[in-house]
C-alpha positions in Angstrom: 14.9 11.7 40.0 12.2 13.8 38.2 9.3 12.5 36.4 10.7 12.5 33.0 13.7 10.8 33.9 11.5 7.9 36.3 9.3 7.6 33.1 12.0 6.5 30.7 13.8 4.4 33.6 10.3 2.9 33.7 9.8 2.4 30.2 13.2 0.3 29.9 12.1 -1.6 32.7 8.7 -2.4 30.7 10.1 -2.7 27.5 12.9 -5.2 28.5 9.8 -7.2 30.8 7.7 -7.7 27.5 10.8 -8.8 25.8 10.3 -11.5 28.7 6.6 -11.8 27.9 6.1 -11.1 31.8 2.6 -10.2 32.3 3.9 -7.9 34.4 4.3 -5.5 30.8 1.4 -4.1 31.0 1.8 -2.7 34.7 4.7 -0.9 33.9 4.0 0.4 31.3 0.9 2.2 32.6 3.3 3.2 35.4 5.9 4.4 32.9 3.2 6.9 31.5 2.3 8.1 34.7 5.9 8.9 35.3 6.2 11.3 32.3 7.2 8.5 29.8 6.1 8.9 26.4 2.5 8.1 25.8 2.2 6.8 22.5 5.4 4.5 23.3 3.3 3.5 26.5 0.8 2.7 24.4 2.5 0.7 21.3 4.1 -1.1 24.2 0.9 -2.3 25.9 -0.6 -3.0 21.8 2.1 -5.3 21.9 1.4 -6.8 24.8 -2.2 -6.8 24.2 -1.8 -8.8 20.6 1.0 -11.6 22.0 -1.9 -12.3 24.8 -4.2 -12.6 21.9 -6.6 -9.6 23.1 -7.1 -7.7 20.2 -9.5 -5.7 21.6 -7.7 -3.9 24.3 -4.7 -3.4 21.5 -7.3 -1.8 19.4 -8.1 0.9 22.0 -4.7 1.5 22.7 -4.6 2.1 18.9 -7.7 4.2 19.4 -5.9 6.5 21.7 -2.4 7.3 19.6 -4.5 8.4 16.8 -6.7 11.0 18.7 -3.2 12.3 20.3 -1.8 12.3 16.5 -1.3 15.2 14.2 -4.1 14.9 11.2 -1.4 13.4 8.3 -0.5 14.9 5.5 -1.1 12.2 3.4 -4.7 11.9 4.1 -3.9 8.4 5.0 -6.7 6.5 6.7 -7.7 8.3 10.2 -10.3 6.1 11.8 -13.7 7.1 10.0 -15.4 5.8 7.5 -14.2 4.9 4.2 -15.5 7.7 2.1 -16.0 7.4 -2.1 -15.6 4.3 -4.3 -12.0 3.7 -4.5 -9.8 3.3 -2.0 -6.2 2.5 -2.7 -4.5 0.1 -0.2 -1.3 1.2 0.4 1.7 -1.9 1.3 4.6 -0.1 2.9 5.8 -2.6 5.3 7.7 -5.8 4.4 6.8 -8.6 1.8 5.4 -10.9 4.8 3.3 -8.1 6.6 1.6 -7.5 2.8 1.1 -11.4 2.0 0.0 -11.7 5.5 -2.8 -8.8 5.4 -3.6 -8.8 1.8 -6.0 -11.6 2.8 -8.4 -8.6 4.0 -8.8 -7.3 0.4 -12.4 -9.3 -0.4 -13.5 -8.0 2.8 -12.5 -4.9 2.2 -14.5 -4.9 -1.4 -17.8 -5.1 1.0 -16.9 -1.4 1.9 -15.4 0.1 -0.9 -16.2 -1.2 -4.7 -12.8 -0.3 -6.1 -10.0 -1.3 -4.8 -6.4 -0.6 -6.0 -3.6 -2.0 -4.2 0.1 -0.6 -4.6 2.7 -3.0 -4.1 6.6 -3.5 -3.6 8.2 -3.5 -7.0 9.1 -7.6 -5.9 5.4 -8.3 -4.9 4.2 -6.7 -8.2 3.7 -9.8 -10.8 2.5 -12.2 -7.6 -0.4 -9.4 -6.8 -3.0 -10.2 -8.4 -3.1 -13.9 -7.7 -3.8 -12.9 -4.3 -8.1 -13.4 -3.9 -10.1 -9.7 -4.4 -6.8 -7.6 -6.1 -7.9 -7.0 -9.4 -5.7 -3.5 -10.1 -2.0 -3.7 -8.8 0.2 -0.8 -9.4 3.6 -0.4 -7.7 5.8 3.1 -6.7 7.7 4.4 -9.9 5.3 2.4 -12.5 3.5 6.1 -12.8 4.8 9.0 -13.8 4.7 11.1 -10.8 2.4 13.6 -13.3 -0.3 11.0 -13.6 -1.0 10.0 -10.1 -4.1 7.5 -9.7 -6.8 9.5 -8.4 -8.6 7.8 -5.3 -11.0 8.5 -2.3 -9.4 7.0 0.5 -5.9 5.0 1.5 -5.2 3.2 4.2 -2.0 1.2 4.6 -2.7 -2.7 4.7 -1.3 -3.2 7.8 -4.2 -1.6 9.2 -6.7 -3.2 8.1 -7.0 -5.6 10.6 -7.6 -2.5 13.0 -10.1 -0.7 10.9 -12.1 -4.0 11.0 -11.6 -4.2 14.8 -10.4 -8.0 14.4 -10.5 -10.5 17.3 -9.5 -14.2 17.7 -13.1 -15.4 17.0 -12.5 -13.9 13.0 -10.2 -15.7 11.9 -8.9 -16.7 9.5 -10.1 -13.7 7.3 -9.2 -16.1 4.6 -7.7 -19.3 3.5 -6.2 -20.0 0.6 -6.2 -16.9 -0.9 -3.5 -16.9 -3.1 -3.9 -18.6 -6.4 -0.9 -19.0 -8.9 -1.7 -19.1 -12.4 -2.0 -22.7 -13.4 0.2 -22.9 -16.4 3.3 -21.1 -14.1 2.8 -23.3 -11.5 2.6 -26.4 -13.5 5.7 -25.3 -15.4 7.6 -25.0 -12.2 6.5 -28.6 -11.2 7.5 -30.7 -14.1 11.0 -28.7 -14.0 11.3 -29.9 -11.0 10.5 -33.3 -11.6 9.5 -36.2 -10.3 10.5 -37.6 -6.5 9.2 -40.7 -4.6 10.4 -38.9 -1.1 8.4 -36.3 0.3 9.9 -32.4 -1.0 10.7 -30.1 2.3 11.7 -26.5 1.5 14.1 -25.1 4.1 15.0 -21.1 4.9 17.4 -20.1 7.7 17.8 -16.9 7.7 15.4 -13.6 7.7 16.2 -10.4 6.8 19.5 -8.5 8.5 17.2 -5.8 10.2 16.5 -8.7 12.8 19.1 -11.3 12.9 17.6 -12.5 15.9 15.3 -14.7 13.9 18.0 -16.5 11.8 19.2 -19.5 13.3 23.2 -20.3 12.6 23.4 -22.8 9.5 25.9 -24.9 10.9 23.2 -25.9 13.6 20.2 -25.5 11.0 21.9 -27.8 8.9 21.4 -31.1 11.2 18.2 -31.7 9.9 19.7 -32.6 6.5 20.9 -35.8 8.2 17.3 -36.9 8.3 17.0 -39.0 5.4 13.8 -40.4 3.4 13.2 -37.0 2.1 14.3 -33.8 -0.6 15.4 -30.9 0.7 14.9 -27.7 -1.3 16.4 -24.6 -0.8 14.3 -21.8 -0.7 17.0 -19.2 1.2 17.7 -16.0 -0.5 20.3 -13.3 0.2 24.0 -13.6 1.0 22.8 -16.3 3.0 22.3 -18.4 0.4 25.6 -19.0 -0.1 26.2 -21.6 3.0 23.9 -23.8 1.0 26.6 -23.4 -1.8 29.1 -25.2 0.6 27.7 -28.1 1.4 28.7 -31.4 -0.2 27.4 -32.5 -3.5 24.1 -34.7 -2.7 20.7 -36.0 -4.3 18.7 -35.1 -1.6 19.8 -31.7 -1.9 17.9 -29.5 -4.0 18.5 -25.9 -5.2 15.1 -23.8 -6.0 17.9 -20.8 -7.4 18.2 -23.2 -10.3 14.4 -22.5 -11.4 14.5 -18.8 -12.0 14.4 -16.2 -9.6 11.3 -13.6 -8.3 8.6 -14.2 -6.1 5.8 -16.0 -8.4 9.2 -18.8 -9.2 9.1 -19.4 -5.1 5.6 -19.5 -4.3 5.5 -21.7 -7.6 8.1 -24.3 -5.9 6.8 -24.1 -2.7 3.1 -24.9 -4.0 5.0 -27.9 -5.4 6.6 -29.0 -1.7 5.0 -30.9 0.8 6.2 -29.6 3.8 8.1 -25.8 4.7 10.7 -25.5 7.6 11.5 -22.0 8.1 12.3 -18.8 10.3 9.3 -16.2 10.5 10.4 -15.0 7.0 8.6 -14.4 3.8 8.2 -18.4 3.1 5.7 -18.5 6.0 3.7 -16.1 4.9 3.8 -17.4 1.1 2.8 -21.2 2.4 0.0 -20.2 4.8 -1.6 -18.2 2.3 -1.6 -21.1 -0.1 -2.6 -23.5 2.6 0.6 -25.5 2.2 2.0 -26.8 5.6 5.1 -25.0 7.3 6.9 -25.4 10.3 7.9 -22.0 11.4 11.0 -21.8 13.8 10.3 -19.0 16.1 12.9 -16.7 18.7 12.1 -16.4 22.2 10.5 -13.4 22.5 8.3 -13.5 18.7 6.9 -11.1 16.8 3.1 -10.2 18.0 1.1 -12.1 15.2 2.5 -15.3 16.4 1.7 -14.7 20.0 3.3 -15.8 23.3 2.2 -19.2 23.3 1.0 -22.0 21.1 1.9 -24.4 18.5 -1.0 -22.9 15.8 -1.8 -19.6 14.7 -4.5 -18.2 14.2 -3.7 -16.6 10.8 -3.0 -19.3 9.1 -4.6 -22.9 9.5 -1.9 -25.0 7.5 1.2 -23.7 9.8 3.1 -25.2 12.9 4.9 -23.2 15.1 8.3 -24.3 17.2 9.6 -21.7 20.0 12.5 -21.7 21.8 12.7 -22.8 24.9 14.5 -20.0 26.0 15.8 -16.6 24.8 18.5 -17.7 22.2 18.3 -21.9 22.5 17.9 -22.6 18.7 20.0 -25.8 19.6 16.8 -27.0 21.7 14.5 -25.9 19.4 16.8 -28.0 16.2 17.1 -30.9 17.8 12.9 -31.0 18.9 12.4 -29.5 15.0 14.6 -32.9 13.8 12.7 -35.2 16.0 9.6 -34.2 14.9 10.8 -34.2 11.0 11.7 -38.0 11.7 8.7 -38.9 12.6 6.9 -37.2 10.1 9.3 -38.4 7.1 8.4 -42.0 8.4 4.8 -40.8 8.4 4.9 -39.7 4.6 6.9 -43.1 3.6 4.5 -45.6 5.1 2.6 -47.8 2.9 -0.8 -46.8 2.7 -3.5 -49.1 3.8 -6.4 -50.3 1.9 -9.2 -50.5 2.7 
């Protein structure tokens, strides 16, 4: 076998190994580079690594060492030095929960840079600027392609963590950093009314890039047995429509009914007391309102959550409930419905005074 080809038989066996979260990863990976495997794979695969052991550090320098391989980019995004002129635009091309997630480093960013101007998905658009430090939103096709905003500097907002070099000790860069605007929020609430039981906003199901992370509704379902509280619905997509099936019942709750758009479901979930959810877009909306969540996480997680661990580190007001093993959501329901029971009878105990 030549190099090449004991590289990329290396690099499987690495890649399927941090699937595993074997600490074994990083091993092979290094000897998956030194067989000819592809270095900037090598790399992103030890980043990975790096950031579900919480050493952000060492995934730093692995980020420090694909960008001075890289090609300089065409799009003068941001290349590792210093910010240069007054505005920078912050550019959100990833997914709704990466930008909720990292938007949080925007009054941080301010310290550098006195004008910041962050472009946004088209959905994210009327929820920007609650978001603490984003004062100018703008989102692809609001400008005519004639009249580009000028700016200094871009960088893409997943990469701000990286350009501040963050580590465990630094967070949370922020809490509570979004703010709805009072009189939407309030309008949201008293549409929803009143409820003596304690409000619980459910999601099942993330996007279909990565089904992994959905768990089957039929099993999701169980915890509606629990009674003592209101269940919400806060699923969107074609998802949504399993909700539709279920038997007429009081405790059942449809947030679809309220409107639709981002700043109606960050609206209803400000008004919930608890979130149970997949690592979807929910998550991200609750922790950066400092609403508690209960995220139901796959085996082998994405790296912000890390390998381990009930907490996170982003977000103070979330819980987080891992399988057991790859693909045991059953396990992970049935610990998710104990744990609601006890926390229903929790919220419905009489209050001492004292």
């Amino acid at each position: 076998m030549n190099a090449t080809a004991a590289g990329i038989s290396d690099l499987e066996t690495a890649e399927g190994l941090l699937s595993l979260r074997d600490s074994r990863a990083l091993a092979a990976f290094h000897l998956a580079e030194d067989a000819g495997a592809d270095p900037d794979r090598c790399a992103a695969g030890r980043w990975t690594a790096h950031m579900l052991a919480g050493d952000f550090a060492s995934a730093w320098l692995e980020s420090d060492a694909i960008r001075l391989r890289g090609a300089p980019d065409p799009h003068r995004m941001w290349n590792g030095a210093p910010l240069k002129g007054p505005r920078v635009i912050v550019r959100c091309l990833h997914g709704l929960g990466d930008t909720i997630q990292f938007l949080q480093y925007v009054p941080r960013l301010l310290g550098l840079a006195p004008e910041i101007i962050c472009e946004v998905p088209p959905a994210l658009f009327e929820l920007a600027t609650c978001f603490k430090g984003v004062h100018h939103a703008i989102t692809w096709g609001s400008l005519a392609p004639s009249h580009p905003v000028p700016f200094d500097s871009q960088v893409e907002v997943m990469e701000l963590p990286y350009m501040f070099r963050t580590e465990l000790r630094d967070l949370p860069i922020s809490e509570n950093y979004l703010r709805l605007p009072p009189s939407r929020r309030d309008t949201v609430g008293k549409t929803m009314g009143t409820s003596r039981a304690p409000r619980v906003g459910v999601v099942w199901a993330g996007g279909d890039w990565n089904v992994s992370r959905s768990i089957p509704f039929p099993l999701f379902r169980e915890l509606f047995f629990e009674a003592g509280c209101e269940f919400w619905n806060l699923q969107g997509g074609i998802a949504q429509v399993e909700w539709n099936r279920l038997p007429f019942s009081t405790h059942l709750r449809e947030s679809a009914d309220l409107g639709s758009g981002l700043m109606k479901l960050a609206c209803v979930i400000s008004q919930l007391d608890l979130i149970i959810t997949v690592d979807t877009l929910a998550a991200h909306l609750a922790g950066a309102m400092g609403i508690p969540a209960w995220v139901l996480l796959q085996y082998a997680a994405d790296w912000r959550w890390m390998a381990h661990g009930d907490t996170t580190s982003w977000y103070s007001s979330l819980r987080l409930f891992r399988q057991p093993t790859p693909g045991d959501w059953s396990s992970l329901i049935k610990q998710t419905r104990e744990e609601l029971h006890i926390w229903i009878q929790a919220c419905n105990r009489p209050r001492q005074i004292t």
